[in-house]
FIKOLZA-1660 file (N, C-alpha, C; in steps of 0.1 Angstrom, whole numbers, plus 5000, padded with zeros to 4 digits):
% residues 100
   i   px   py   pz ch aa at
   1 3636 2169 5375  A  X  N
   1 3641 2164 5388  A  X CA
   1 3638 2175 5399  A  X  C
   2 3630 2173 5410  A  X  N
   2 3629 2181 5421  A  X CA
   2 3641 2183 5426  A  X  C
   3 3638 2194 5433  A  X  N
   3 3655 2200 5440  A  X CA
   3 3652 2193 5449  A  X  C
   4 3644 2183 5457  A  X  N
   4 3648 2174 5469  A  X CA
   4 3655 2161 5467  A  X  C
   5 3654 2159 5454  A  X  N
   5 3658 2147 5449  A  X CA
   5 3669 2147 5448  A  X  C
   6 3672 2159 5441  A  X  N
   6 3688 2165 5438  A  X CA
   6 3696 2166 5448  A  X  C
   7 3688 2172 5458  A  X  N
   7 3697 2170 5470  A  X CA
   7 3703 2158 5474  A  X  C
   8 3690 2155 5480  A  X  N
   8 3692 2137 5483  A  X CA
   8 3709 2130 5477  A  X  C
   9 3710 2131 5464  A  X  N
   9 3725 2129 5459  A  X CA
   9 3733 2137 5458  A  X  C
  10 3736 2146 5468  A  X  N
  10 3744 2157 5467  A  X CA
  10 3760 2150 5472  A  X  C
  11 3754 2143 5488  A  X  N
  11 3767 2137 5490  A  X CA
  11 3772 2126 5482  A  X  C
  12 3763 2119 5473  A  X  N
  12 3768 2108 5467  A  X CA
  12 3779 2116 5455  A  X  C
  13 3775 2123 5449  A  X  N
  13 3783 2131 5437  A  X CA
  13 3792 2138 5445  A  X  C
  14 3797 2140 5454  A  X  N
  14 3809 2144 5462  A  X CA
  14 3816 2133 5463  A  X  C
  15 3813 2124 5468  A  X  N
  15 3820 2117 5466  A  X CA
  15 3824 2106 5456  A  X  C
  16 3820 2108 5445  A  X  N
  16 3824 2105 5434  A  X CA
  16 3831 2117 5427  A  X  C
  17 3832 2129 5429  A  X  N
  17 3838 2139 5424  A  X CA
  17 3854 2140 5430  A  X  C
  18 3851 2132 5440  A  X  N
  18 3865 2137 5452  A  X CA
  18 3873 2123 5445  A  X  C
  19 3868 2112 5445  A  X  N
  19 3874 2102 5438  A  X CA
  19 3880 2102 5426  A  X  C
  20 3872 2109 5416  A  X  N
  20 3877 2113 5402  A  X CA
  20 3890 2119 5404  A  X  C
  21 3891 2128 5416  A  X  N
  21 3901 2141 5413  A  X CA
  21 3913 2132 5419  A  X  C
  22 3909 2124 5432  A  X  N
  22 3921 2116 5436  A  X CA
  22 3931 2104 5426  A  X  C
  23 3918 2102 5421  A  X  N
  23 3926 2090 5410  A  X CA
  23 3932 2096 5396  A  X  C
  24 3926 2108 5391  A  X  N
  24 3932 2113 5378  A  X CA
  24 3948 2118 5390  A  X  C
  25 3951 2122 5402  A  X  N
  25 3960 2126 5410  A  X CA
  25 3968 2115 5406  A  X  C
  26 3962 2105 5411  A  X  N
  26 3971 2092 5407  A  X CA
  26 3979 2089 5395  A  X  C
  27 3970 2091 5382  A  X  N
  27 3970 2086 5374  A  X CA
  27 3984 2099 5369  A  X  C
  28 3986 2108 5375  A  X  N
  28 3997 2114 5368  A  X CA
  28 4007 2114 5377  A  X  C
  29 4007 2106 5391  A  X  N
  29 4018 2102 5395  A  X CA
  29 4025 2091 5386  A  X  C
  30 4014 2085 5384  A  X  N
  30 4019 2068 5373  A  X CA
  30 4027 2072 5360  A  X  C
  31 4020 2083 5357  A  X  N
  31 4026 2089 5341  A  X CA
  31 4042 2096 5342  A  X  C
  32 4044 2096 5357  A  X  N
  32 4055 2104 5359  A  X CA
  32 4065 2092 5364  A  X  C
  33 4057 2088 5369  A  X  N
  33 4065 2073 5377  A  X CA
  33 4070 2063 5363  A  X  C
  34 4063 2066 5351  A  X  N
  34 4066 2053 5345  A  X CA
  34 4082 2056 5334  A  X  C
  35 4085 2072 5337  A  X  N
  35 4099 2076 5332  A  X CA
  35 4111 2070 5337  A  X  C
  36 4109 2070 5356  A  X  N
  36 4121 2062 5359  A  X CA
  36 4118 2050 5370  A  X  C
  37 4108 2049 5376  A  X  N
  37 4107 2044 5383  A  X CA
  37 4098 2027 5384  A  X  C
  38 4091 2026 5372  A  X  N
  38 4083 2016 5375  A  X CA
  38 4084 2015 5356  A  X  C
  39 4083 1997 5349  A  X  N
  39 4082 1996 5337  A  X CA
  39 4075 2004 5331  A  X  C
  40 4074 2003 5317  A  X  N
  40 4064 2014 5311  A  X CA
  40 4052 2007 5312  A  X  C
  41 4049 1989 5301  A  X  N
  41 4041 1984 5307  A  X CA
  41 4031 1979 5318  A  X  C
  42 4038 1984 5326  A  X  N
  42 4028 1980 5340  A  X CA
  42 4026 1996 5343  A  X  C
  43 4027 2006 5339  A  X  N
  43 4025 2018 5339  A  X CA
  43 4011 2016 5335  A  X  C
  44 4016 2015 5322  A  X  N
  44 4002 2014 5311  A  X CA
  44 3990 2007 5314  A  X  C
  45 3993 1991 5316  A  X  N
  45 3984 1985 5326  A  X CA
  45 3974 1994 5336  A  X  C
  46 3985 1999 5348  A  X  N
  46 3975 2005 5356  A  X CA
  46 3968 2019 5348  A  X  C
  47 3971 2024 5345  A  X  N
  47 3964 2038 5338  A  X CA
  47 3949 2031 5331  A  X  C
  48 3951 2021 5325  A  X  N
  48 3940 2013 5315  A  X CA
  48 3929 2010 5330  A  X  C
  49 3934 2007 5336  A  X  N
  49 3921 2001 5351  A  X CA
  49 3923 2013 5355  A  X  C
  50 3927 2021 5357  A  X  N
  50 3922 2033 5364  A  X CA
  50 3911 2042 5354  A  X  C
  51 3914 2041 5343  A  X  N
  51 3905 2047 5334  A  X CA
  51 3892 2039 5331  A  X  C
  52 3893 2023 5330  A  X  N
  52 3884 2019 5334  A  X CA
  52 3871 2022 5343  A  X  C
  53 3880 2022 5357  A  X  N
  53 3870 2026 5369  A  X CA
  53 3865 2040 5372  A  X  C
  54 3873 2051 5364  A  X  N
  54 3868 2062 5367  A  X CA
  54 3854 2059 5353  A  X  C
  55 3855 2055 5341  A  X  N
  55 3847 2054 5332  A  X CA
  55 3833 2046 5337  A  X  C
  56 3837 2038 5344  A  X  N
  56 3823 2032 5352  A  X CA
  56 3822 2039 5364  A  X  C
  57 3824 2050 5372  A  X  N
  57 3823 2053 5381  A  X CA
  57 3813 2066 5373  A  X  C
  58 3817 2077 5364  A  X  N
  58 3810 2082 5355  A  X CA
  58 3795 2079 5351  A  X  C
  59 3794 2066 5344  A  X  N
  59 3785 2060 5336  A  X CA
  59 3779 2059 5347  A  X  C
  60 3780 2052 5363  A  X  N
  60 3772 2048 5370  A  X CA
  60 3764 2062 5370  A  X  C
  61 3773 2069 5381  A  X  N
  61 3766 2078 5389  A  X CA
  61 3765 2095 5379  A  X  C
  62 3769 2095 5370  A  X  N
  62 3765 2109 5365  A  X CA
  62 3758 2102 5350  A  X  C
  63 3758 2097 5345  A  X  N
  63 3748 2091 5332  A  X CA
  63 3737 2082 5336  A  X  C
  64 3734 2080 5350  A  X  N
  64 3726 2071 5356  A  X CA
  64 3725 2058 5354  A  X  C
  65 3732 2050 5349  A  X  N
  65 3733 2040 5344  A  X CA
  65 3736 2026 5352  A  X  C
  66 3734 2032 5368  A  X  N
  66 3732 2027 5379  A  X CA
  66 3718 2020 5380  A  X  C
  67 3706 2030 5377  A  X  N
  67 3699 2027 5376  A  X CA
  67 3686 2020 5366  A  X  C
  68 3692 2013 5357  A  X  N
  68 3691 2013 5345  A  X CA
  68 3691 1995 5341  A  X  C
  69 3687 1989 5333  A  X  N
  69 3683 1972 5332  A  X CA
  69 3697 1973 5331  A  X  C
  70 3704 1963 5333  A  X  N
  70 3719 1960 5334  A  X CA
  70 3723 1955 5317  A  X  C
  71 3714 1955 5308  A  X  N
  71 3714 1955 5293  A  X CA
  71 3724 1968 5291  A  X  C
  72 3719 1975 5292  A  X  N
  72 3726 1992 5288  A  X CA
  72 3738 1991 5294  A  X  C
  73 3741 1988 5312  A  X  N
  73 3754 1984 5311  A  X CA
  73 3767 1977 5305  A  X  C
  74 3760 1963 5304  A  X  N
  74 3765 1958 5295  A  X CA
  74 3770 1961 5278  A  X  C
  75 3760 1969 5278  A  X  N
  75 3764 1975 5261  A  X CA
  75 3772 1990 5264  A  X  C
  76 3774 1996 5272  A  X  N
  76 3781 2004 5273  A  X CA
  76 3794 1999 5280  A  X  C
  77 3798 1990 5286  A  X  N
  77 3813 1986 5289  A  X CA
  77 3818 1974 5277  A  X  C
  78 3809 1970 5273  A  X  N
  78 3815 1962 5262  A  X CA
  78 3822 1972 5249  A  X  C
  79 3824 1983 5241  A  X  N
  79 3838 1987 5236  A  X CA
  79 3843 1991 5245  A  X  C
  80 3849 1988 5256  A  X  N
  80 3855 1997 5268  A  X CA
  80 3867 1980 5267  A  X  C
  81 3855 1971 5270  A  X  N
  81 3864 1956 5270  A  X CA
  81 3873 1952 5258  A  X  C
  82 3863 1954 5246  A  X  N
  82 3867 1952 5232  A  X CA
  82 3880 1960 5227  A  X  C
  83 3879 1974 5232  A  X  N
  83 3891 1982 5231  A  X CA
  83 3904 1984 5237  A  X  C
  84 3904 1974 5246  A  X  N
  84 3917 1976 5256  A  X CA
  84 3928 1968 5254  A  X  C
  85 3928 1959 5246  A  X  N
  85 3937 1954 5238  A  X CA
  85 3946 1959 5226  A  X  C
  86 3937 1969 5218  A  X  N
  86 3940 1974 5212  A  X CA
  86 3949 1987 5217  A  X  C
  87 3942 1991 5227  A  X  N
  87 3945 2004 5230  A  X CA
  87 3965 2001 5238  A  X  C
  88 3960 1985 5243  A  X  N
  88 3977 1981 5249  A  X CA
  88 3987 1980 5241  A  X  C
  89 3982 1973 5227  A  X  N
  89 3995 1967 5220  A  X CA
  89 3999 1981 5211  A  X  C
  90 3985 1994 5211  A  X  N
  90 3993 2006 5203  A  X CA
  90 4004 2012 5214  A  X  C
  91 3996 2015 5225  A  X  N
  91 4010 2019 5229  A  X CA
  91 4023 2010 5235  A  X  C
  92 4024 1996 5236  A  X  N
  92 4034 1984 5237  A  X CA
  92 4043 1994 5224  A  X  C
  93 4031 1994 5211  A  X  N
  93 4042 1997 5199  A  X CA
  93 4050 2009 5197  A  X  C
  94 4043 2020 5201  A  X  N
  94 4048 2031 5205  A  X CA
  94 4063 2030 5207  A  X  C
  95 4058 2025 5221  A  X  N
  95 4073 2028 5225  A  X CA
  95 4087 2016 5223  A  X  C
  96 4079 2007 5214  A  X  N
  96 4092 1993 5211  A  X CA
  96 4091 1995 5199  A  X  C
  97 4084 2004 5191  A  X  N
  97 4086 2001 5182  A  X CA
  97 4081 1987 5170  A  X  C
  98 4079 1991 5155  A  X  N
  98 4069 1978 5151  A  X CA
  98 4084 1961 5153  A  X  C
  99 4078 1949 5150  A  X  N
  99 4089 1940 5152  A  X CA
  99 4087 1934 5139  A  X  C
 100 4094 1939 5131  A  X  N
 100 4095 1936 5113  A  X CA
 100 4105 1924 5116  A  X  C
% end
């Protein structure tokens, strides 16, 4: 990659870097928020789409995958889709407990 090209996306990766930091900011207000202030599940909920978006915000712009046949995307958010169910009802059980 030429250093002019590199440039060229310098502001773009700022601004995806600044977003990362704002939303992981978030994401540990939510972690803090879900002790007293807001259910656990809808805690959880949001952390799952926030992790989402930073995960495709990633994939896009620092694995290039922006630029790329939308196959590869596809195949890279599909265990992202496939796992979020799973990933809900472990921690649902976590904290309720299994229902024997």
């Amino acid at each position: 990659m030429s250093e002019a090209h590199a440039e060229s996306h310098l502001p773009t990766y700022r601004k995806v870097i600044i977003t990362l930091t704002v939303l992981t900011a978030v994401e540990f207000g939510i972690s803090f928020a879900m002790h007293s202030l807001i259910p656990f599940v809808l805690g959880l909920l949001l952390l799952v789409g926030l992790a989402f978006y930073k995960a495709s915000l990633v994939g896009r712009f620092f694995m290039h995958i922006k630029y790329d046949p939308s196959i590869f995307a596809f195949l890279c958010v599909l265990p992202l889709i496939l796992g979020s169910p799973i990933i809900l009802l472990v921690g649902y059980d976590l904290v309720h407990g299994p229902n024997f």
